[in-house]
N, C-alpha and C positions, 0 to 999 in steps of 0.2 A: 280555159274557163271563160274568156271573153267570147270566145267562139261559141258555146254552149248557151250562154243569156241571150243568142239573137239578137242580141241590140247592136252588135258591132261585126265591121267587114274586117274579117282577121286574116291578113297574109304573111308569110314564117318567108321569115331570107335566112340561107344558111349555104355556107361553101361547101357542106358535104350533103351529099347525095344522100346517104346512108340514115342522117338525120332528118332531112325531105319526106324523107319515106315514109318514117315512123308519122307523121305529121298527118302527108296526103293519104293515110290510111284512117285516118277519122274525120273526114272529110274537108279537111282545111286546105284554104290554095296554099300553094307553094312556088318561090321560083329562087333559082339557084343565081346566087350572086359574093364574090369573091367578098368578104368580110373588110380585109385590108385594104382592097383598092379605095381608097376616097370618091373619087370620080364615079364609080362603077354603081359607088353606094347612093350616090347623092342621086344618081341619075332614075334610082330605082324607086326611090322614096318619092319625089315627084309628086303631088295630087294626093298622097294622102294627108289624114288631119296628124295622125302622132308617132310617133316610134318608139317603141321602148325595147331596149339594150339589154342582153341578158349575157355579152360577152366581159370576159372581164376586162383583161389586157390591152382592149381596142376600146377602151372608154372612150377616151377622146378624138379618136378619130371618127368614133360614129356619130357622137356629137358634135363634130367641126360640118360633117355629113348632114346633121339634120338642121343644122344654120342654113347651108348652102340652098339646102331646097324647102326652106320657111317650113318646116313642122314640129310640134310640139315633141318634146323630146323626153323620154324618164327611164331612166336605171337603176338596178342592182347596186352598184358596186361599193365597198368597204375602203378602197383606195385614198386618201386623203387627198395624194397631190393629183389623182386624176380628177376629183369634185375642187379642188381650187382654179386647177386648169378649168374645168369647165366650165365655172364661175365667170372667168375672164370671158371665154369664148359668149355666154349669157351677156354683155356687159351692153352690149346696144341691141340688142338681139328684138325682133317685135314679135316673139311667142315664148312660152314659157319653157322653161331648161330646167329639171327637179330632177336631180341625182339621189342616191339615197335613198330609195322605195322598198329597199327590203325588208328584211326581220329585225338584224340590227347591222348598219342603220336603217333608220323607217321606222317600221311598228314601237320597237323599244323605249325609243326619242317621243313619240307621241305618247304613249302609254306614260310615261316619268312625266313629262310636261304639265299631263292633265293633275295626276299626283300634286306638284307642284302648285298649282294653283289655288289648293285647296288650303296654302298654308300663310300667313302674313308672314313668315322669318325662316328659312328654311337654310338647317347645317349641313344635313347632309344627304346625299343620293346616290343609292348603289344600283346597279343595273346586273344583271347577269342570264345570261342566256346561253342556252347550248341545245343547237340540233343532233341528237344521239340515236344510237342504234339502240332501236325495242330491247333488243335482244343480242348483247355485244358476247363475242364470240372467241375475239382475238386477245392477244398477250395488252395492245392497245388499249382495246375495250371500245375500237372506234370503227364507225361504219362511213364510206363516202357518203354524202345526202347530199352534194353542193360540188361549186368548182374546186377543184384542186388547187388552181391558180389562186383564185379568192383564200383558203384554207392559209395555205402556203405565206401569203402576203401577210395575213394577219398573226400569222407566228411569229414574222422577224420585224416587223415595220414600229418604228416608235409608237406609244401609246395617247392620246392626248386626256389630260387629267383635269381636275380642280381641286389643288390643297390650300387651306389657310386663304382661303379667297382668293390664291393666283392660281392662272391655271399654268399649266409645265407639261413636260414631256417624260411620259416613265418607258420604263423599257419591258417590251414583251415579255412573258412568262414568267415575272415576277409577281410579286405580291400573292404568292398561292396561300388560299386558304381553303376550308375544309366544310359541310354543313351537311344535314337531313333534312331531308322535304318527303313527306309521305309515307318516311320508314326507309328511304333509300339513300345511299350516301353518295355526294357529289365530290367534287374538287372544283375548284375556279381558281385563274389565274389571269392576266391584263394579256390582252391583247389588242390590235388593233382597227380603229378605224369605226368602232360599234356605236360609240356615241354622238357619229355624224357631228352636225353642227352645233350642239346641245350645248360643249363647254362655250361656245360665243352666243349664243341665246339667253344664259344662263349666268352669265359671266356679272361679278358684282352684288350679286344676287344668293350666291349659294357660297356656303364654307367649306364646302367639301363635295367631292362627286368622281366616281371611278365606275368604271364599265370592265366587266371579265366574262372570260367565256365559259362556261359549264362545261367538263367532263366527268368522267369515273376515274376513281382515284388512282393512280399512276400514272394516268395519260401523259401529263405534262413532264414527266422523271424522264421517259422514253423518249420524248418529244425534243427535248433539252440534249440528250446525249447524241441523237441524230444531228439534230443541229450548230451545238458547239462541240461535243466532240468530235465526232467525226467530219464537220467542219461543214455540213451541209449547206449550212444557210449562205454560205459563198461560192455556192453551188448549186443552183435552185433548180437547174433542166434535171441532174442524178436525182433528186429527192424529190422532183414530177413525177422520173419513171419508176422510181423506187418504190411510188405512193399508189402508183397507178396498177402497178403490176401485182403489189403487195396486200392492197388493204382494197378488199371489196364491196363495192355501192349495195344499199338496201332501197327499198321501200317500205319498209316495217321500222317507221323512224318515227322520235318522240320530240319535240320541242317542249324548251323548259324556259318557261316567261320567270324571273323574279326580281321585283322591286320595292327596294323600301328607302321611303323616306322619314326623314324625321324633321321639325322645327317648330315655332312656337304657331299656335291656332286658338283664338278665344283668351288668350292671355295662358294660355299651356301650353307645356313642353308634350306634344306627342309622336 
């Protein structure tokens, strides 16, 4: 997309050739450089203005990466301890380091934010979003559209919350509840990592505030028995290949924005 506006000189680094490919076929440079090497990366990045990171696992090395050779630096990633680690790595840094730029977090956090403003006393905010297949096919109901690795993390990783005006930590795939939007029925459940920095922006401020992810009802029943029963989640590389092999990526995908807020405006409760 940045390649298409003309306004920007857009070069793709990736350790597979195979992914090069697809790239240097719509007319984008390319040049192949090892992901994990630090050095390799820092030395490549060099002279440009920004980088932005679409790996998940290697958050912070690419951003230790784009310290090293002074460029502005923005990510994807949902990981909490990788955006606090990077936090520190920002801490005398003379360019800007903005983790967080995705759907949720990102768009989400800014979308609730604006919400927020709008209100002098505000109890509570619920966030829910889910990237789904147009068209779900499987016992799931679920299509790749994203990392696996990212997927993966957000199923087992603590959730961060705001009850009763503290904020706390809830546990993944809890709190399922159930709703229609449009004539179609969803499921949402907590997961991790969606409300970025929101509960500390926010903190003080609000009585209440949870972030879940949107699927098609069963998902998370499935999701759950893979994970603690059969013990996956302490097993993360079996249930990468499991995912990989098993549940196949669309393009025919739908994302679902929903927010609502509530607190006092005008001297009303709305």
């Amino acid at each position: 997309m940045l390649h298409e506006t003309g306004d920007y000189e857009v070069v793709a680094f990736d350790r597979e050739q195979q992914a090069l490919d697809k790239l240097a076929a719509q007319g984008i440079p390319t040049r192949r450089v090892d992901s994990a090497d630090a050095a390799a990366l820092r030395a490549a990045v060099q002279g440009f203005d920004a980088l932005v990171n679409v790996l998940h696992y290697l958050a912070v090395n690419v951003a230790s990466a784009a310290k090293g050779a002074g460029v502005h630096y923005f990510d994807l990633t949902e990981d909490v301890h990788a955006t606090h680690a990077i936090r520190a790595i920002a801490e005398d840094a003379e360019h800007a380091f903005m983790p967080q730029c995705g759907l949720a977090p990102g768009f989400i956090g800014i979308a609730a934010h604006e919400l927020v403003n709008r209100f002098s006393e505000i109890r509570d905010v619920k966030m829910r979003v889910g990237a789904l297949p147009e068209f779900p096919t499987n016992v799931l109901k679920y299509n790749l559209t994203w990392s696996v690795d990212g997927l993966i993390n957000e199923y087992c990783q603590p959730c961060e919350a705001i009850r009763d005006s503290r904020t706390q930590w809830v546990q993944p795939q809890e709190g399922l509840e159930h709703f229609s939007l449009d004539g179609t029925e969803y499921e949402a459940f907590n997961t991790s990592g969606g409300p970025g920095m929101l509960c500390e922006t926010l903190a003080g401020r609000v009585e209440s505030l949870d972030y879940k992810s949107v699927r098609y009802p069963g998902h998370r029943n499935l999701m759950q028995f893979m994970l603690e029963d059969l013990r996956l989640a302490s097993d993360r590389d079996t249930l990468k290949t499991i995912m990989r092999h098993s549940v196949p990526s669309t393009a025919q995908d739908v994302v679902l924005v929903f927010i609502t807020v509530s607190g006092m405006r005008d001297g009303q409760l709305v």
